[in-house]
N, C-alpha and C positions, 0 to 999 in steps of 0.2 A: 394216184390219190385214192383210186377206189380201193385200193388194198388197203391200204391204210383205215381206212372205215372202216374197212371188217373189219381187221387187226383190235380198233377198239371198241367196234362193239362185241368182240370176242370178250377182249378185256372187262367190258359194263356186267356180260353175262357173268364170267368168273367171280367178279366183285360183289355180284349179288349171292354169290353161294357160298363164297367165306364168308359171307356177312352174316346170311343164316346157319353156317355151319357153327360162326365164332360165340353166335347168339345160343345156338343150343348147347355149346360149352361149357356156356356160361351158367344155362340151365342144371347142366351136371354139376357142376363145380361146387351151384348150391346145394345142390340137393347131399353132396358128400359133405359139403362145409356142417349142414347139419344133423347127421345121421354122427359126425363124427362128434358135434357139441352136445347131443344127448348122453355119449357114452364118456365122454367129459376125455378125450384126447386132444392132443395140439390140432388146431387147425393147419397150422403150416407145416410142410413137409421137405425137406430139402431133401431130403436125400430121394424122394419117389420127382423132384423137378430135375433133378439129375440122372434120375435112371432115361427119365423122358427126352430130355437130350443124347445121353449115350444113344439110343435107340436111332432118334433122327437122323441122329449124323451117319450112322450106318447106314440110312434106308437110303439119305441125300444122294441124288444122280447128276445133280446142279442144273441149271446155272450159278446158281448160290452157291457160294462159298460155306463150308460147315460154322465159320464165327458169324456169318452175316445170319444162317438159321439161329444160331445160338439167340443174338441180339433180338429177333423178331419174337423166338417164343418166351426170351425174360420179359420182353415187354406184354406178350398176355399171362402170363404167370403174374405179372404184378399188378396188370386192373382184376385177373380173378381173385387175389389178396383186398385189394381193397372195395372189391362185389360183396366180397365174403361178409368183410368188416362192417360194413353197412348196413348189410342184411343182419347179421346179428345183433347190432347197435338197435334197431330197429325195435327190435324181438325182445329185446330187455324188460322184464320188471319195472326197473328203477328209472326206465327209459321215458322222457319229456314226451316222445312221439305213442307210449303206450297207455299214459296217463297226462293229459296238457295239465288239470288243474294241481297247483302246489300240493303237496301230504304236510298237514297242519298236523303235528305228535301233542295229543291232548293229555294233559295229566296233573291230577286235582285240581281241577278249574284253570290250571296254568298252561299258556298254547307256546311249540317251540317250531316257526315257521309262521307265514303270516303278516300281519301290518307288525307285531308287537316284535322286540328287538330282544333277542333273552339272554340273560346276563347269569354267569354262571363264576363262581368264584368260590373258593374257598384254598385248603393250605395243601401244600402237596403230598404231605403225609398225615394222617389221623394220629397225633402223637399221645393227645392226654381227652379227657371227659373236660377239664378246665381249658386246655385249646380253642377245644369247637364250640364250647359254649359262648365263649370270647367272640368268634367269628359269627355265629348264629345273631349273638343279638346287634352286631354291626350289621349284618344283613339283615336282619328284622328292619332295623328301626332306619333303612331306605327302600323297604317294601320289596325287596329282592327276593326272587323264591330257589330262586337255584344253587345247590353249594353242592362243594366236589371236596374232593379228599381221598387217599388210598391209603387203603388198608392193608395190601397186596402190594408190594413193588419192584417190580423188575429193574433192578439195579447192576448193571454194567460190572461194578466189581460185586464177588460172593462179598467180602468183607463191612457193606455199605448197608446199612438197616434197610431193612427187607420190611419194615410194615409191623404194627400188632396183629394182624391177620384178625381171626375172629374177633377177639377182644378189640379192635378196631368197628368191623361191621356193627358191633353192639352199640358203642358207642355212636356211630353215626345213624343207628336207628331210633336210638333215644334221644339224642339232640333234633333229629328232626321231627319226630313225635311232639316234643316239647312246642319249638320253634314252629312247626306245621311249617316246613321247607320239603323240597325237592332232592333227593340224592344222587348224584352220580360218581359210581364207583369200581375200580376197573378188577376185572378176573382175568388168570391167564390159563385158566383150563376147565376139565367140567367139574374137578371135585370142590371147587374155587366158586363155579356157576353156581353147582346147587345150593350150597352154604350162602351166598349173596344174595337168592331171590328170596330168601327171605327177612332180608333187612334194608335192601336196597331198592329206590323207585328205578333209577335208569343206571343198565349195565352198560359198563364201559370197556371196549377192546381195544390195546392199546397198539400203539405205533408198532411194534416189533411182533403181534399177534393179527396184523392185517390181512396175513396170510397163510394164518392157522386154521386151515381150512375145514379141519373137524372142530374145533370149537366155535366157528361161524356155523356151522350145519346145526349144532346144540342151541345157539341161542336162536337160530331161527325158528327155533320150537317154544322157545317161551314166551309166555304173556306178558313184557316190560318190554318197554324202549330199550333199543340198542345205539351206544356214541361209537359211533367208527373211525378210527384215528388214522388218516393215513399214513402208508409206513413210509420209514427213513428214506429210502429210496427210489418207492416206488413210485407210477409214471401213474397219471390218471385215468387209463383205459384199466391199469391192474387196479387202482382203489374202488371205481363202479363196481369192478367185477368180485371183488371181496363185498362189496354190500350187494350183488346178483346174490352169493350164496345164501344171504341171510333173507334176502325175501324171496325166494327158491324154495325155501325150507319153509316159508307161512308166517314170516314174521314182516310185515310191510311199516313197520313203525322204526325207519333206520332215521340216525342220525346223521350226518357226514361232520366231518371234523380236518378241517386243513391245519397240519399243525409244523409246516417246514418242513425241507426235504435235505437230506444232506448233500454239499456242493464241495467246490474248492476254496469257497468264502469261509472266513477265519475270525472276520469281524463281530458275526452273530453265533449262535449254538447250532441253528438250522440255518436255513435261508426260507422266507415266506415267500410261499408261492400265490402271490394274489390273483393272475390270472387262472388261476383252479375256481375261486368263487364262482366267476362269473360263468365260465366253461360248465362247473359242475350245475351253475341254477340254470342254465341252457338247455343242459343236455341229459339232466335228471329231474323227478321231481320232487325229488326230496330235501327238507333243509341243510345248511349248511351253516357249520359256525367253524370261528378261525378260535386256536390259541394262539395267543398274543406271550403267553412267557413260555412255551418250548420251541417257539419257533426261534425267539429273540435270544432267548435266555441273557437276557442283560435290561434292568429296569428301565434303563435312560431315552428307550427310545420306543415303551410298549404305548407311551401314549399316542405318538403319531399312527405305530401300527393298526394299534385299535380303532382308529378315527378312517386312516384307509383301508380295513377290512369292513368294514359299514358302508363305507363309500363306493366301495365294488358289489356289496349286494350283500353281503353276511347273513345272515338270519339273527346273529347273536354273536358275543363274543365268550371265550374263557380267558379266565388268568388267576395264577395265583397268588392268595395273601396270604397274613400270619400276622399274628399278636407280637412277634419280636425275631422276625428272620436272623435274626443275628443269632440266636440257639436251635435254628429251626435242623431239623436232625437229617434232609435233602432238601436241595437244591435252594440253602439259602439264599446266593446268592443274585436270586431270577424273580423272590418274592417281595409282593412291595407289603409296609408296613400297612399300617392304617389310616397314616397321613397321604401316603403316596396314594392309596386307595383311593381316596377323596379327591385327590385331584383331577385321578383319569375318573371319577364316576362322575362329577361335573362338568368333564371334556365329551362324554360319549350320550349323556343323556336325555340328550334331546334328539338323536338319529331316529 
């Protein structure tokens, strides 16, 4: 019996020195995790966790079996993956633990984030000067400040109106002129940027540019709001990390924009991902608003959307309208009229 005692207090000592050994590893592991995040490389490396096995298993003299070392070091290979993650999550910008209080994006007296719920609508393409004019004084006259509209549109086929381009921005800076409304409107590059900031209040980056990561670096340099849309596919560690670029670069006045992600559902255009609200007001502090018609793309069922994106924490909703969708030049069929307007503005307006 008495061997046996030593036996484990051999064992206690040993255990105390992997413990400090595994801890200083740990230490290393950070300090590469971020040496490698300055010079903007993958954190994860598989192929150097495999060199590190090939090696072990060479050095192995057993008792252990070389699959029994394999399993033991995938298992610290994988708390050092997720040391890492935490630690960077941490370190974030846009990070809740880097900033606790909300980022309220103030602009002309109008807050997006906050007690106030911000309602952003307008047509999905800037077609005519008589369109927006149409929709401007619908929004006027329920006090609404925010209208959207593009002028620029990246459209899935070449042969699908692409936008008035400039003569669009014109228009949507003189209707808002008129109207004293709010602009959001999207660019998909810098010759796009430069031409927008000067007709547009808030730039918008769309879904398929979430991860164009030199025109996230360009708008982090400008002095307007940025709408960050997340993209078709992407997971929510990648959408944070597309708005890291933008306040990296000196721009902290980000939008977030949940706008569906693509699934194997067939029902709607996307799929809404409503648990990203509450994840993203968690775990950022930046606002969030959902759209309700590219997520849905089908009008029948953006009222309830809309009603449970508020209900999970939204900051605000989008969606788009039109003077007569039925000529509307994209994505007619996802735009509600101005009766249907009215209905979801009476459904949502008291959130």
């Amino acid at each position: 019996m008495d061997n046996i005692n030593d036996l484990r207090i051999e064992i206690d000592r040993i255990n105390k020195q992997l413990l400090t050994l595994l801890n200083r590893r740990a230490d290393l592991t950070l300090k590469i995790g971020k040496e490698k995040q300055k010079h903007g490389y993958t954190v994860h490396d598989p192929i150097r966790e495999q060199h590190i096995l090939e090696t072990l298993m060479k050095e192995n003299k057993g008792p252990f079996k070389n699959e029994d070392i394999t399993g033991i070091f995938k298992e610290i290979f994988q708390a050092s993956k997720k040391l890492q993650k935490t630690d960077q999550s941490d370190e974030l910008l846009i990070s809740r633990k880097k900033k606790q209080s909300d980022t309220i994006i103030k602009i002309k007296n109008q807050s997006i984030g906050g007690s106030e719920k911000a309602l952003i609508f307008g047509p999905c393409s800037i077609e005519s000067y008589e369109q927006m004019e149409q929709v401007a004084k619908k929004l006027n006259s329920l006090g609404i400040k925010f209208i959207r509209g593009g002028a620029f549109k990246p459209r899935t086929s070449p042969y699908s109106f692409q936008g008035l381009g400039i003569e669009g921005l014109k228009i949507m800076g003189e209707i808002c002129n008129k109207h004293d409304l709010i602009s959001f409107v999207e660019v998909m590059d810098q010759e796009q940027l430069d031409i927008a900031c000067d007709y547009v209040d808030i730039v918008q980056i769309g879904a398929r540019n979430m991860q164009n990561f030199s025109l996230l670096k360009k708008v982090g340099k400008i002095n307007k709001p940025v709408f960050l849309k997340r993209g078709l596919s992407a997971t929510i560690e990648e959408f944070k990390m597309s708005a890291e670029y933008i306040i990296a670069n000196g721009n902290p006045n980000i939008i977030l924009c949940e706008r569906g992600i693509r699934t194997y559902e067939q029902a709607t255009r996307n799929t809404l991902d409503l648990s990203a609200v509450p994840i993203l007001k968690n775990e950022t502090h930046l606002p969030v608003i959902v759209d309700i018609s590219h997520s849905a793309g089908r009008k029948d069922i953006m009222d309830s959307l809309a009603r449970a994106s508020l209900a999970a924490g939204a900051d605000g909703i989008m969606a788009e309208i039109h003077p007569n969708p039925l000529i509307a030049l994209s994505d007619a069929g996802q735009q509600l009229d101005f009766e249907e307007f009215m209905t979801l503005y009476k459904h949502i307006q008291h959130y």
